[in-house]
LOTI-978275 format. One record per residue (C-alpha): residue in three letters; x, y, z; residue number from 1; chain. Coordinates in pm, 1 decimal. Example, Ala and Ser with C-alpha at 12.3 -4.5 7.8 and 13.67 -1.06 7.14 Angstrom:
rest->ALA x->1230.0 y->-450.0 z->780.0 nr->1 kette->A .
rest->SER x->1367.0 y->-106.0 z->714.0 nr->2 kette->A .
This chain:
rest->UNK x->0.0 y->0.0 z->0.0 nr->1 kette->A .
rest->UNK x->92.8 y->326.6 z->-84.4 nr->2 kette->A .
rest->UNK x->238.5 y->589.8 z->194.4 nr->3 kette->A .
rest->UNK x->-49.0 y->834.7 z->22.4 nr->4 kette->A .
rest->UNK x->-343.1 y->570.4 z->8.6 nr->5 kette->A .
rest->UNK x->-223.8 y->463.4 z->439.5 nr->6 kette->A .
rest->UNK x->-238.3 y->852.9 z->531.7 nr->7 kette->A .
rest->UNK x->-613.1 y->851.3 z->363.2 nr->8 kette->A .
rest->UNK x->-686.0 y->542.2 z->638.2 nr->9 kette->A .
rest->UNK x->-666.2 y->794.0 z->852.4 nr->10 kette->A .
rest->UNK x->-1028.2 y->914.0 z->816.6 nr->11 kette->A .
rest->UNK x->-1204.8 y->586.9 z->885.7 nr->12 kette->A .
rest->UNK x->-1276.7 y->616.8 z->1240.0 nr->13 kette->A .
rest->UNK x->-1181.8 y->270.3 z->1394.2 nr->14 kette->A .
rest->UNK x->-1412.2 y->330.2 z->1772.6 nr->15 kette->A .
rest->UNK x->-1692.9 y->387.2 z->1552.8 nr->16 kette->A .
rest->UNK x->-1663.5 y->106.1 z->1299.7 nr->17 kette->A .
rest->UNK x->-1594.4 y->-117.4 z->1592.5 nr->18 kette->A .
rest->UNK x->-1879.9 y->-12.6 z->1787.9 nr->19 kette->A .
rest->UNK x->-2147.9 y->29.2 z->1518.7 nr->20 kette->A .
rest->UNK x->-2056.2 y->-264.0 z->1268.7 nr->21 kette->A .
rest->UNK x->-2359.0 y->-465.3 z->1317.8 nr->22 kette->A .
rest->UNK x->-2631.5 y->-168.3 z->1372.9 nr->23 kette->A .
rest->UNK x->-2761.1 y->-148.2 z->1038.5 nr->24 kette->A .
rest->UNK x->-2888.9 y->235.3 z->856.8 nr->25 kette->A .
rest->UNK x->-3236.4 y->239.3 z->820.9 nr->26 kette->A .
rest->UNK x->-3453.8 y->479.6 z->633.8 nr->27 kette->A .
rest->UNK x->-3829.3 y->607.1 z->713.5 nr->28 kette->A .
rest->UNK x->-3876.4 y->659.7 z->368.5 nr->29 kette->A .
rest->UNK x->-3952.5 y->366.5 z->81.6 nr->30 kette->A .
rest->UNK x->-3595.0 y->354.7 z->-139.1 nr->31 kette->A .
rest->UNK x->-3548.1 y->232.6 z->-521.0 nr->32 kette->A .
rest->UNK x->-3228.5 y->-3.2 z->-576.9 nr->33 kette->A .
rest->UNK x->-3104.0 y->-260.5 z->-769.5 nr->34 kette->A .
rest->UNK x->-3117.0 y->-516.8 z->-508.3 nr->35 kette->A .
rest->UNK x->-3278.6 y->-681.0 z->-252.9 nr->36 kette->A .
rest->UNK x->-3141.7 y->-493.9 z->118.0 nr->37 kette->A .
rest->UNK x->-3259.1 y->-328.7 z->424.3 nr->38 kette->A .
rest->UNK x->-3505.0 y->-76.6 z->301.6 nr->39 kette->A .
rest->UNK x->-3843.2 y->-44.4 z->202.0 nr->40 kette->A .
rest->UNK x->-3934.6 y->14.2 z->-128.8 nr->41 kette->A .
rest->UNK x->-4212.8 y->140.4 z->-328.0 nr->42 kette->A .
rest->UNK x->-4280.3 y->-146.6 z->-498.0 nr->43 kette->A .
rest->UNK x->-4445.2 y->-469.6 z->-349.7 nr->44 kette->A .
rest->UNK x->-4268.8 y->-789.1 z->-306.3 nr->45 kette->A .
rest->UNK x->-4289.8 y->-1083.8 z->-48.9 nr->46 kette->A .
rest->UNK x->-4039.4 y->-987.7 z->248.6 nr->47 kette->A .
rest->UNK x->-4151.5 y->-1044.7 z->600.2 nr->48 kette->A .
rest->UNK x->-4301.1 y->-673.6 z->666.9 nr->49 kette->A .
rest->UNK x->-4717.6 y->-660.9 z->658.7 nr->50 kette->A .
rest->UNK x->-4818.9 y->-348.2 z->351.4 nr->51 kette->A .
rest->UNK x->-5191.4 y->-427.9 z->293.1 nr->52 kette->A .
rest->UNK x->-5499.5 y->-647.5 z->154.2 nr->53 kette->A .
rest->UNK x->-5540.6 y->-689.6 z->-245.5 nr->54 kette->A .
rest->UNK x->-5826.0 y->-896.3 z->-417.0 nr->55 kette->A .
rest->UNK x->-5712.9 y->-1230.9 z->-538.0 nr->56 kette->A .
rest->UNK x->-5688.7 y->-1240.8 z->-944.7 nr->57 kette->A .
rest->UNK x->-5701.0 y->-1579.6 z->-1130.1 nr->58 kette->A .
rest->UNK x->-5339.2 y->-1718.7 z->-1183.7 nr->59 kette->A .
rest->UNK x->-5143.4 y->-1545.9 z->-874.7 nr->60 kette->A .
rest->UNK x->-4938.3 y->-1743.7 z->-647.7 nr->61 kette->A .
rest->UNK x->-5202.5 y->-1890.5 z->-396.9 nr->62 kette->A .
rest->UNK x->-4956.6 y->-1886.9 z->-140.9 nr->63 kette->A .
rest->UNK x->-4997.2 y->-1539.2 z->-46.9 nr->64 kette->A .
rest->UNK x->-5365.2 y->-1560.0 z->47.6 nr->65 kette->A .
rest->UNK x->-5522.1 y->-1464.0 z->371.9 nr->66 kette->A .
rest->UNK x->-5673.8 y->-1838.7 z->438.7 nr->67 kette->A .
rest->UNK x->-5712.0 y->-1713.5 z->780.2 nr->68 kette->A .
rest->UNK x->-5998.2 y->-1484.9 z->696.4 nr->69 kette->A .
rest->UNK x->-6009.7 y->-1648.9 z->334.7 nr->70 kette->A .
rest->UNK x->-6245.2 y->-1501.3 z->204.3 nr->71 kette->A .
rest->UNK x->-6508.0 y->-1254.0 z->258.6 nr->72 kette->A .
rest->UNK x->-6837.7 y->-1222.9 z->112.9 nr->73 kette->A .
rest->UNK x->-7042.6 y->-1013.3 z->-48.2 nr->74 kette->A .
rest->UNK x->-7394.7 y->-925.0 z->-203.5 nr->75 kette->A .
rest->UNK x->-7488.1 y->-830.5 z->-533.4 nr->76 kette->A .
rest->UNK x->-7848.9 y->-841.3 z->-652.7 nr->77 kette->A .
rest->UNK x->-7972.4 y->-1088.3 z->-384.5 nr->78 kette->A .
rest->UNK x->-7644.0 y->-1314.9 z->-459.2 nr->79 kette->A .
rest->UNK x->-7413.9 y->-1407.5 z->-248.8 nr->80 kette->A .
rest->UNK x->-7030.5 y->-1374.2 z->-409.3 nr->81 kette->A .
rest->UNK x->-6698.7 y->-1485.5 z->-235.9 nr->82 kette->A .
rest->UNK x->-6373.4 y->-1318.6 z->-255.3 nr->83 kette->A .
rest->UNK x->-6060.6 y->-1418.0 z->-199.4 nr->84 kette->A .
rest->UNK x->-5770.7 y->-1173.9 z->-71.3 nr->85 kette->A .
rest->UNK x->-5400.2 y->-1223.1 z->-37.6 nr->86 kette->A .
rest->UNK x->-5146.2 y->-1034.4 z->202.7 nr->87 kette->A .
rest->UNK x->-4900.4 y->-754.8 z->32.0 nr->88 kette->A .
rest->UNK x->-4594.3 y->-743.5 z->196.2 nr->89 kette->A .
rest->UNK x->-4322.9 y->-442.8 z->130.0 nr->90 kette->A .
rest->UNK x->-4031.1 y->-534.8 z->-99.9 nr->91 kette->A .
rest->UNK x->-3682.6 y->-469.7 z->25.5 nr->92 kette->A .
rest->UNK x->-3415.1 y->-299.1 z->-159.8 nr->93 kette->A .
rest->UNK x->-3073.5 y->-151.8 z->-92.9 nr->94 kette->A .
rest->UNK x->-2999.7 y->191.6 z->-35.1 nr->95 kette->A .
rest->UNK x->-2811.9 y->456.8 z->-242.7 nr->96 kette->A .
rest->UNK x->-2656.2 y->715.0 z->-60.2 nr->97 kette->A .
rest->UNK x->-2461.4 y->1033.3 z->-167.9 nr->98 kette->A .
rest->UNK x->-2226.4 y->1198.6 z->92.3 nr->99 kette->A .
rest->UNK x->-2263.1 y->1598.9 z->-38.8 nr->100 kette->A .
rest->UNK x->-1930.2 y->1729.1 z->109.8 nr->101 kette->A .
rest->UNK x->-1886.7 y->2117.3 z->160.4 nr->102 kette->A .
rest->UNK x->-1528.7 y->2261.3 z->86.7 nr->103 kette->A .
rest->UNK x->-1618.1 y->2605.8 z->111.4 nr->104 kette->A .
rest->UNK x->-1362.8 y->2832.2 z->261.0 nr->105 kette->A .
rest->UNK x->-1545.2 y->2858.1 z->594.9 nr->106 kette->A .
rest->UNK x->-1513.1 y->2493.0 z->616.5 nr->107 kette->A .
rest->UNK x->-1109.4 y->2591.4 z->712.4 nr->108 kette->A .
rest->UNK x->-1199.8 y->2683.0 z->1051.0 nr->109 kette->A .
rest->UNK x->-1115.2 y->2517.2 z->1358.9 nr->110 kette->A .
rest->UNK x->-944.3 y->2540.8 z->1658.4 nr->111 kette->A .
rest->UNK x->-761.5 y->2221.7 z->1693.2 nr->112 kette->A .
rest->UNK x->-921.2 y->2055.7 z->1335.1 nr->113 kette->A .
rest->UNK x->-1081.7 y->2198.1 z->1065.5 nr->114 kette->A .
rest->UNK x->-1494.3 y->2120.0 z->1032.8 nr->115 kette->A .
rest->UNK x->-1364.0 y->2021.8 z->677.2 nr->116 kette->A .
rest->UNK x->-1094.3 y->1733.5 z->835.5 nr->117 kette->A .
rest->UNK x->-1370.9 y->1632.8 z->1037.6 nr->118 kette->A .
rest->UNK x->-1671.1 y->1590.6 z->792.8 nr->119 kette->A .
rest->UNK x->-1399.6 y->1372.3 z->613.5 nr->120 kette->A .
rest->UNK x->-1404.5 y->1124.2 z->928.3 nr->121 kette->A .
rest->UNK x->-1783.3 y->1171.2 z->966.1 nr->122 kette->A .
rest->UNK x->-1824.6 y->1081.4 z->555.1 nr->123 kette->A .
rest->UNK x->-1617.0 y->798.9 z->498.2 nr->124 kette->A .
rest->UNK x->-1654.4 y->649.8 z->804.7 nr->125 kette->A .
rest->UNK x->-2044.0 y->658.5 z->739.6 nr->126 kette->A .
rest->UNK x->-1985.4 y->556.9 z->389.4 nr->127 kette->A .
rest->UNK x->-1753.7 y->255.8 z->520.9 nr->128 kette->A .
rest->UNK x->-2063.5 y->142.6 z->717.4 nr->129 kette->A .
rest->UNK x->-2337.7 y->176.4 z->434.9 nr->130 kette->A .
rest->UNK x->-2106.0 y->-37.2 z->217.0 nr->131 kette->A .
rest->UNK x->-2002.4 y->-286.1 z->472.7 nr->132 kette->A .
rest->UNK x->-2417.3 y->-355.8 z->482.8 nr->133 kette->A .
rest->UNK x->-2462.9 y->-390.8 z->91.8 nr->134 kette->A .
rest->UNK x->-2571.6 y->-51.7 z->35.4 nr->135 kette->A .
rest->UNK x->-2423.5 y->176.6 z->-209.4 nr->136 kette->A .
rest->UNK x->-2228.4 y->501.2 z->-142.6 nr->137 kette->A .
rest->UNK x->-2088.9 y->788.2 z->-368.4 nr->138 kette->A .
rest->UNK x->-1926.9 y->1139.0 z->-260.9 nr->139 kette->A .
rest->UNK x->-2040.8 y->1479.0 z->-402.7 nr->140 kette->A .
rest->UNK x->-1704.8 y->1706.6 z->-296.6 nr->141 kette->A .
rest->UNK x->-1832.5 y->2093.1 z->-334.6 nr->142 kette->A .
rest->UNK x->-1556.9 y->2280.0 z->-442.3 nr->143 kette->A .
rest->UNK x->-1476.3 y->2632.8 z->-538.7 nr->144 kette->A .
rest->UNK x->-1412.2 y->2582.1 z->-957.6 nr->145 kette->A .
rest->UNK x->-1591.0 y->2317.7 z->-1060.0 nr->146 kette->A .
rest->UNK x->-1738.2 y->1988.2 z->-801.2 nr->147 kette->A .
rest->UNK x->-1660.4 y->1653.3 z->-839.5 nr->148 kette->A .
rest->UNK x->-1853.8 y->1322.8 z->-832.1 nr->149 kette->A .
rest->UNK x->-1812.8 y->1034.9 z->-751.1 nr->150 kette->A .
rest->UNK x->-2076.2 y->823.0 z->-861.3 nr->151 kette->A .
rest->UNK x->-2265.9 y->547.7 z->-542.7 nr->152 kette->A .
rest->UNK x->-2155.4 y->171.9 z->-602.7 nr->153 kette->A .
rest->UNK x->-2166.9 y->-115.1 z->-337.0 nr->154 kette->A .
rest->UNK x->-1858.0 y->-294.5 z->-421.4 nr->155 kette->A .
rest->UNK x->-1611.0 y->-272.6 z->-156.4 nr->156 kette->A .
rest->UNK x->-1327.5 y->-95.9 z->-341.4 nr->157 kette->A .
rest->UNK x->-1576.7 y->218.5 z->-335.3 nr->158 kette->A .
rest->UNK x->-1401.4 y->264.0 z->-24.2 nr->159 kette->A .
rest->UNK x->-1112.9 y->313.8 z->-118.9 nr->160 kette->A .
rest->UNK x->-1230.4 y->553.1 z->-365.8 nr->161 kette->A .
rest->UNK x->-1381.8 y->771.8 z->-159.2 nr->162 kette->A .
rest->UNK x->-1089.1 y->812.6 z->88.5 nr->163 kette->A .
rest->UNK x->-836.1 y->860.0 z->-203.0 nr->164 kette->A .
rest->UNK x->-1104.6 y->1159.8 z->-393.2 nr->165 kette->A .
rest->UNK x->-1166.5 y->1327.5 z->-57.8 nr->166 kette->A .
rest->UNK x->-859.9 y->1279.6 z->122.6 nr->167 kette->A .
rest->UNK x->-647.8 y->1575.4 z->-112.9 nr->168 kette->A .
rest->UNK x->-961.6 y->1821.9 z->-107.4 nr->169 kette->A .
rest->UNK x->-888.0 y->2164.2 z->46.6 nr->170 kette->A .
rest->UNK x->-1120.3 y->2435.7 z->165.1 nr->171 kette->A .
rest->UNK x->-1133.8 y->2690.3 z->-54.2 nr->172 kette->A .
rest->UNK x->-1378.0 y->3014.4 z->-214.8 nr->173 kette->A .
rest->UNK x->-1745.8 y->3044.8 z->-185.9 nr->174 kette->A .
rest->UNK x->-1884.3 y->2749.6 z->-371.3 nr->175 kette->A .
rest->UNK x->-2279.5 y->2776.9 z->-421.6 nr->176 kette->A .
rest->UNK x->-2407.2 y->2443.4 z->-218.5 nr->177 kette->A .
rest->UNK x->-2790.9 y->2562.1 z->-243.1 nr->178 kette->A .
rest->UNK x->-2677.3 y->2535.0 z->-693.2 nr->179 kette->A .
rest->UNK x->-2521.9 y->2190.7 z->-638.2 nr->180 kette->A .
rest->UNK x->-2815.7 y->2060.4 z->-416.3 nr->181 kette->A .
rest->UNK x->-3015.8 y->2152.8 z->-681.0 nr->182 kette->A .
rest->UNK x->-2784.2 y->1974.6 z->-920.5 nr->183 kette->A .
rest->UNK x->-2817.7 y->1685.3 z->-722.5 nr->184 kette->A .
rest->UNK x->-3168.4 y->1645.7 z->-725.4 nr->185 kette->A .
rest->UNK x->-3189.1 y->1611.7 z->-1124.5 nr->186 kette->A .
rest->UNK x->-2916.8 y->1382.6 z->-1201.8 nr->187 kette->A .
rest->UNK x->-2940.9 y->1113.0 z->-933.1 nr->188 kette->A .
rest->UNK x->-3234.0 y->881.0 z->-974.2 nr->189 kette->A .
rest->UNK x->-3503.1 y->955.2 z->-705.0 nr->190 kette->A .
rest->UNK x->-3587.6 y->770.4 z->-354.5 nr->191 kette->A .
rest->UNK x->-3233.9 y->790.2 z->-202.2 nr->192 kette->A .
rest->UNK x->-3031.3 y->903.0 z->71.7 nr->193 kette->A .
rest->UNK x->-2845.6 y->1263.4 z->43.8 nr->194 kette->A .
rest->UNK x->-2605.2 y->1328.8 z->340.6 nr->195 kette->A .
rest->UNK x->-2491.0 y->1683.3 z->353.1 nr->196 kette->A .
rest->UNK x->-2224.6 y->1808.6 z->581.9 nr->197 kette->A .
rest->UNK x->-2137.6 y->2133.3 z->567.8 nr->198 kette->A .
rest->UNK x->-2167.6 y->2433.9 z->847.9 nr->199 kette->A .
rest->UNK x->-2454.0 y->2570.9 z->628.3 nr->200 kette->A .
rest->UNK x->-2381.1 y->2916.4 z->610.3 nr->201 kette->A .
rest->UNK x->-2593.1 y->3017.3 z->312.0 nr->202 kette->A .
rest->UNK x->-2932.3 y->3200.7 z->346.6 nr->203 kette->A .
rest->UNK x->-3170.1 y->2959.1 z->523.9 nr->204 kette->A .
rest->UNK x->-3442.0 y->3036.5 z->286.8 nr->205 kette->A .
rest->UNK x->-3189.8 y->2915.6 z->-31.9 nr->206 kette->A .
rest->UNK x->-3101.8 y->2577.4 z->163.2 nr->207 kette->A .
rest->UNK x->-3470.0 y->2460.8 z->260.9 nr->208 kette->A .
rest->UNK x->-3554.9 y->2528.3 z->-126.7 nr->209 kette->A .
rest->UNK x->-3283.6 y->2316.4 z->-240.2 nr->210 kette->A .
rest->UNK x->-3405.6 y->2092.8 z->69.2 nr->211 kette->A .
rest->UNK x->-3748.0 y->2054.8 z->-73.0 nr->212 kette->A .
rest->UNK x->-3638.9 y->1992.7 z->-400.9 nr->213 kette->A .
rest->UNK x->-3460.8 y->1675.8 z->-259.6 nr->214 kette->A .
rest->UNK x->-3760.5 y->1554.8 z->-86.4 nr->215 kette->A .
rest->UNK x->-3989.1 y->1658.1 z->-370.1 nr->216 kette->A .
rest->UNK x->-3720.2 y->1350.5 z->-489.9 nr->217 kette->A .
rest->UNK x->-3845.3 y->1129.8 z->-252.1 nr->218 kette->A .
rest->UNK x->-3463.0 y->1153.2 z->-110.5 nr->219 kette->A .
rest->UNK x->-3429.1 y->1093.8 z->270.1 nr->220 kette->A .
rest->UNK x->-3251.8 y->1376.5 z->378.6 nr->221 kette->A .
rest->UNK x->-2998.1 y->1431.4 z->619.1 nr->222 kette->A .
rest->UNK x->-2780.5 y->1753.5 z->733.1 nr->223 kette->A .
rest->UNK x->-2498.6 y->1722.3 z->946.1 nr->224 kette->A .
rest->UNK x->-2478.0 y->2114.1 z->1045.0 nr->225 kette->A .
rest->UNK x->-2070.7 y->2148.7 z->1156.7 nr->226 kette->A .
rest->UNK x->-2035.2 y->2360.9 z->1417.9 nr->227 kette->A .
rest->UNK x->-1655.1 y->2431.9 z->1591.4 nr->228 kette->A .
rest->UNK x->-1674.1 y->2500.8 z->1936.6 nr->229 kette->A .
rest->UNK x->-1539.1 y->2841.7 z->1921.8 nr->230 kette->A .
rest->UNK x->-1865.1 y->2970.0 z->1680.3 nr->231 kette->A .
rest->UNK x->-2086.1 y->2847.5 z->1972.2 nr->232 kette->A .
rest->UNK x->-1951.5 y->2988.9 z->2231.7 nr->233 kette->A .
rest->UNK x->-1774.0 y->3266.8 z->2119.7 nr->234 kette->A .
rest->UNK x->-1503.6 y->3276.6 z->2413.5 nr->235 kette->A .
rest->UNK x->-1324.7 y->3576.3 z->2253.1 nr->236 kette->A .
rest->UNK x->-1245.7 y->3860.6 z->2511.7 nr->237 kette->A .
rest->UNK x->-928.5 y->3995.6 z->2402.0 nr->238 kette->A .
rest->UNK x->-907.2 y->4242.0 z->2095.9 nr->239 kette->A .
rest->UNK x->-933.4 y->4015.9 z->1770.6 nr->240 kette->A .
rest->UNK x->-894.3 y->3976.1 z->1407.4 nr->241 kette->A .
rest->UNK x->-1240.4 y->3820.2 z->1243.9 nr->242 kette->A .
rest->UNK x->-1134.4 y->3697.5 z->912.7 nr->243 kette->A .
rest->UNK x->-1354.6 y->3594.5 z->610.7 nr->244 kette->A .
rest->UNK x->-1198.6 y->3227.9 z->548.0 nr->245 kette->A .
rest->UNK x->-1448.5 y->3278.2 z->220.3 nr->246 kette->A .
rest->UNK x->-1213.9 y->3600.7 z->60.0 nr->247 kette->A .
rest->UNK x->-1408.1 y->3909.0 z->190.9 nr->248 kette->A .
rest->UNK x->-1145.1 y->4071.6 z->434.6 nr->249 kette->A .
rest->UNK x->-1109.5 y->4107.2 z->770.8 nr->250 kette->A .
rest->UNK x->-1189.0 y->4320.2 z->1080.5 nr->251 kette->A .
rest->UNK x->-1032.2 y->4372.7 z->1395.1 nr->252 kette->A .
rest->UNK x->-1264.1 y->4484.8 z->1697.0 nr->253 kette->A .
rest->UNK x->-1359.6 y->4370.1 z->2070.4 nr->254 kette->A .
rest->UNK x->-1569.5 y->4051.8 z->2111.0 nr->255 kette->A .
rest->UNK x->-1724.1 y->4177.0 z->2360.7 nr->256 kette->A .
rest->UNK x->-1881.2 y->4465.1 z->2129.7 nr->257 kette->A .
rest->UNK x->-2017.5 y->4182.5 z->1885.6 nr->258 kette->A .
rest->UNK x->-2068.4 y->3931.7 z->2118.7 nr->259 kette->A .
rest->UNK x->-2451.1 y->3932.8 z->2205.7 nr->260 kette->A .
rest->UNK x->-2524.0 y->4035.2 z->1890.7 nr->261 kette->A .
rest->UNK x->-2350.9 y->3726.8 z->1693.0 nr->262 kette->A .
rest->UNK x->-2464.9 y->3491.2 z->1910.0 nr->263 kette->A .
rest->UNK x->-2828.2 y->3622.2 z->1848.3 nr->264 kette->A .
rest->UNK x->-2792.7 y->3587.3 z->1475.1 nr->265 kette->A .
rest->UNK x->-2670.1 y->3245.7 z->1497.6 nr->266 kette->A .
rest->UNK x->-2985.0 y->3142.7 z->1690.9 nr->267 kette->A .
rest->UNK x->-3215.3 y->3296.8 z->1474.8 nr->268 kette->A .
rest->UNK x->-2981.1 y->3121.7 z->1148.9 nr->269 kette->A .
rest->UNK x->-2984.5 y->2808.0 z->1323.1 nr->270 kette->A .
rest->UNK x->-3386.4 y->2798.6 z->1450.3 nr->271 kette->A .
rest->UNK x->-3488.0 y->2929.9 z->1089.5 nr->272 kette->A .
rest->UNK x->-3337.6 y->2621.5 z->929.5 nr->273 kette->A .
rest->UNK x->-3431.3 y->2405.3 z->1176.6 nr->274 kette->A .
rest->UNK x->-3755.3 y->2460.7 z->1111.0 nr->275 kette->A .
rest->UNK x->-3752.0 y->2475.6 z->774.1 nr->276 kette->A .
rest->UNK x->-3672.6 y->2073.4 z->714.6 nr->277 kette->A .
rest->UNK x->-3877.6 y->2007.3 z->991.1 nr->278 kette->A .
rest->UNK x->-4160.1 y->2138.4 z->799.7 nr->279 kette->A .
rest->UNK x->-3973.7 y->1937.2 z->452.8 nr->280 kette->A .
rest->UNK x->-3909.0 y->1642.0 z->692.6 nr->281 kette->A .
rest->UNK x->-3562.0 y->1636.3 z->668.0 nr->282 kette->A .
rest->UNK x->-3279.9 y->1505.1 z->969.3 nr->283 kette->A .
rest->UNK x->-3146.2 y->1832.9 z->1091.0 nr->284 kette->A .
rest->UNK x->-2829.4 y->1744.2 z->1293.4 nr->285 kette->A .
rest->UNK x->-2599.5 y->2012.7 z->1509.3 nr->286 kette->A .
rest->UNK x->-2291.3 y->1852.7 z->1534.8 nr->287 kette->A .
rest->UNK x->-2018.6 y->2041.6 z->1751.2 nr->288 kette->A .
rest->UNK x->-1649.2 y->1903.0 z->1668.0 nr->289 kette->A .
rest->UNK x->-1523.5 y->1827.0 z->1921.2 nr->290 kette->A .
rest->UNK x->-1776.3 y->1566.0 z->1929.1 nr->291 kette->A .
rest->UNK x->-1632.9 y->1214.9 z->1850.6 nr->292 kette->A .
rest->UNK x->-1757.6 y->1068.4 z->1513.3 nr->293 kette->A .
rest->UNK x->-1852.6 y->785.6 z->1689.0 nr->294 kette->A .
rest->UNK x->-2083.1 y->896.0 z->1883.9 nr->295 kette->A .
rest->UNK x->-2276.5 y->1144.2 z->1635.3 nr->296 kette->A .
rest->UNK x->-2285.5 y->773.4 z->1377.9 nr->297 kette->A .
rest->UNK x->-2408.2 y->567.0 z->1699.1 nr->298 kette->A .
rest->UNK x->-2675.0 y->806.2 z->1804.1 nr->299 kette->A .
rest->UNK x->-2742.1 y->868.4 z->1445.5 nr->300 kette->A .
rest->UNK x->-2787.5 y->491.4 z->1371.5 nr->301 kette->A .
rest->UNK x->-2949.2 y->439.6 z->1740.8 nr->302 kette->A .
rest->UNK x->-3218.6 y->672.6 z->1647.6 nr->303 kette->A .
rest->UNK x->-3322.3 y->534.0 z->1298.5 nr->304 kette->A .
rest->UNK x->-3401.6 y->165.3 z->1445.7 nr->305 kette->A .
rest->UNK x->-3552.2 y->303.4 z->1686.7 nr->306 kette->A .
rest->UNK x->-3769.0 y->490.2 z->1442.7 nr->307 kette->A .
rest->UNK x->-3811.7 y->212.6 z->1262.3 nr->308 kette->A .
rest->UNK x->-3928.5 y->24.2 z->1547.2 nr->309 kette->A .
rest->UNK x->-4170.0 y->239.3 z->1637.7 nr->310 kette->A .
């Protein structure tokens, strides 16, 4: 193996592929694949999972009939008529998932790693996962001049792929994510998953359009909102240099001038989009960094059975 390909290991986070190997992804929403999986599709099939009650037509397998309850009958002009029913069950399918990975300039910023070096753990970890159960993974990286794709497959040496087109990416300019969502949405085929992780700092109202036009998609999706430590709290006190990692200057000035202020236009950013996929019913996820990946996957993952269950 290659010194450059062994330094690219370095983003598959070993504590959470050790501790979440066997709980499997699941999606609330019906997914379209290529092969039989986890998920429920749209289409109708014979897996174990209960979908509804069809009439009986001459020449289906008998097998699936309700002989429980039969058959159920009805009148028509004084005559008695029997019909027969069988049991629909929900097909399963596997899962496509695209990983849409901002590499904006703000994505530079962080006080002992960058939210970019860290949404690298969080994706191909995540992605390492979703293949290891037969599901199929590809990367969208979001860069500055033009973005790259990486198109999902299932095969194991995806991997690999993934770690060696994300592992060189730098942030960099003001790439439009709301324009690649967008993007997104017509080329890939519908009923998928779209992970984004990114710190989301684009007009609210721009993301939950691009948002809707995902679910409008039927795509399950889920946002990973970055946040370093030092944005949230804001522990500044000393005189400070505030510079635009995205190319529009810099200013010097107290914290403690800007302080309540800031802070009370990140709540307002971060309640406005909150609400906005809650209404589109998409996974809206604050993740600090200094978080373990681990932990966000295993309470990510914990969550979605248990959704399922229920």
């Amino acid at each position: 193996m290659s010194r450059r390909r062994k330094s690219y290991l370095k983003y598959l986070d070993t504590e959470a592929i050790s501790r979440i190997t066997s709980e499997p992804l699941l999606t609330p929403f019906p997914m379209e694949g290529s092969v039989s999986g986890h998920h429920r599709s749209p289409h109708k099939g014979s897996s174990v999972e209960f979908a509804e009650y069809r009439e009986y037509v001459a020449g289906e397998d008998p097998r699936r009939m309700d002989w429980r309850g039969y058959a159920r009958a009805v009148s028509f002009a004084g005559e008695s008529h029997i019909r027969y029913y069988l049991k629909e069950f929900e097909a399963e399918t596997n899962l496509r998932c695209y990983f849409a990975l901002d590499c904006s300039g703000s994505m530079g910023f962080g006080a002992t790693e960058s939210k970019l070096e860290y949404a690298k753990r969080l994706a191909a970890t995540f992605a390492y996962l979703i293949i290891g159960q037969g599901d199929a993974a590809g990367l969208l990286a979001i860069r500055d001049k033009k973005s790259f794709e990486l198109p999902a497959k299932r095969n194991p040496a995806q991997v690999q792929e993934i770690l060696e087109t994300m592992g060189p990416l730098k942030p960099k300019g003001s790439p439009s994510l709301v324009d690649s969502l967008h993007d997104l949405a017509e080329r890939v085929r519908p009923r998928g998953m779209t992970v984004v992780i990114s710190d989301f700092l684009d007009e609210p109202k721009d993301l939950i359009d691009a948002i809707h036009h995902l679910r409008d998609r039927r795509h399950d999706v889920v946002l990973f909102h970055l946040i370093d430590p030092q944005e949230e709290d804001f522990p500044f006190e000393r005189p400070t240099r505030f510079v635009d990692l995205e190319g529009a200057g810099s200013l010097i000035t107290e914290p403690a001038v800007i302080r309540e202020q800031y802070l009370e236009s990140m709540r307002i950013h971060l309640e406005s989009l909150a609400q906005g996929c809650l209404e589109s019913e998409a996974d809206h996820r604050i993740i600090r960094t200094d978080v373990p990946v681990a932990e966000v996957l295993d309470k990510f993952l914990g969550e979605r059975t248990a959704g399922k269950a229920a």
